[in-house]
C-alpha positions, -999 to 999 in steps of 0.1 A, spaced: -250 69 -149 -242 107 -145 -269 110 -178 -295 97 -154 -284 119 -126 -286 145 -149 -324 136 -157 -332 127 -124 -326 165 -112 -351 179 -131 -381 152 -121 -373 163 -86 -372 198 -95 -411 192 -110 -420 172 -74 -402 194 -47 -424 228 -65 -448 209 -76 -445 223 -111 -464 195 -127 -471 215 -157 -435 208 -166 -443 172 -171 -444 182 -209 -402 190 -211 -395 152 -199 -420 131 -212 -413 109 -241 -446 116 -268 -450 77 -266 -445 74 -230 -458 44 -210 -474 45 -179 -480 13 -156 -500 25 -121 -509 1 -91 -543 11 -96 -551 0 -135 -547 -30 -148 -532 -25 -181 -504 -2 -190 -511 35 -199 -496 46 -236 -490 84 -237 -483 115 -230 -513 129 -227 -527 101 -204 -496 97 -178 -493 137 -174 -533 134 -162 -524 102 -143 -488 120 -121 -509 154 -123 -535 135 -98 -510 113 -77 -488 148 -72 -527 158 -58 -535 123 -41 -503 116 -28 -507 146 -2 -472 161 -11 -465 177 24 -457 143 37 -439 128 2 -402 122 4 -381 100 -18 -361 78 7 -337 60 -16 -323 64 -55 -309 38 -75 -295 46 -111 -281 33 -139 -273 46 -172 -309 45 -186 -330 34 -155 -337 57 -120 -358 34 -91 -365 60 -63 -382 43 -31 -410 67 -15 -430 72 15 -460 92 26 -492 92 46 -527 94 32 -557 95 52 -537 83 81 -518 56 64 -488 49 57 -477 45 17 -444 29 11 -436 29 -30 -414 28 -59 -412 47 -91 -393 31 -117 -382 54 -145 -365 39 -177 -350 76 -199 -344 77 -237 -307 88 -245 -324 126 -246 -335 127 -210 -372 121 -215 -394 92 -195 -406 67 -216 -414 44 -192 -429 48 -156 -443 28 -132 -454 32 -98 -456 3 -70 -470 4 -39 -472 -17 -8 -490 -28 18 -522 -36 3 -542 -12 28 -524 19 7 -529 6 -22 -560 9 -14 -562 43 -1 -542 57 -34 -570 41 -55 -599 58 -37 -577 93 -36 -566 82 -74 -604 77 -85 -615 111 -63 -582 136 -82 -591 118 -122 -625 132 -113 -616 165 -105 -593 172 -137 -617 153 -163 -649 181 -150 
């Protein structure tokens, strides 16, 4: 567990200054990606730095805080909240680390079904802006 403490740091590191750039140092090549707003699974690196890039700018980061942690030796859930376009988000990242502190798999879920929602539209709106 104090492995995944040790990963954990740096994730928040990359959210609290927003240094998503740094996605590259701790993301597995083959890295999967599971979002509330695709149906199937993301496979990359590539694809799930362009997918946390836009939630980071969707997610409207001045109001983003992780309310609760849960590790274990290979697995981090962290429990979030935030407020988009006047509602309020509720969510869960849950982050499974190879033995060398990168993500290889991450997945994002999100509740009540009025933010889901909202993240899709704001989702849809921040892919557009970084594929132009």
């Amino acid at each position: 567990m104090q492995k995944t403490k040790k990963f954990i740091k740096e994730w928040h590191q990359i959210i609290v200054n927003q240094k998503l750039e740094l996605l590259d140092n701790i993301l597995d090549d083959n890295v999967v990606f599971s979002s509330p707003v695709v149906f199937s699974p993301l496979e990359g690196k590539s694809i799930t730095k362009m997918y946390l890039f836009a939630a980071g700018k969707a997610f409207n980061m001045s109001n983003f805080r992780y309310t609760r942690e849960v590790h274990d030796e290979h697995n981090s859930i962290l429990e979030f909240e935030t407020l988009i376009n006047g509602i309020s988000v509720n969510g869960v990242d849950m982050i499974e680390w190879n033995k060398d502190g990168k993500i290889i798999d991450f997945k994002v879920m999100i509740r009540p079904y009025k933010a889901v929602q909202v993240v899709k539209e704001k989702m849809m709106e921040m892919l557009e802006t970084i594929k132009d």
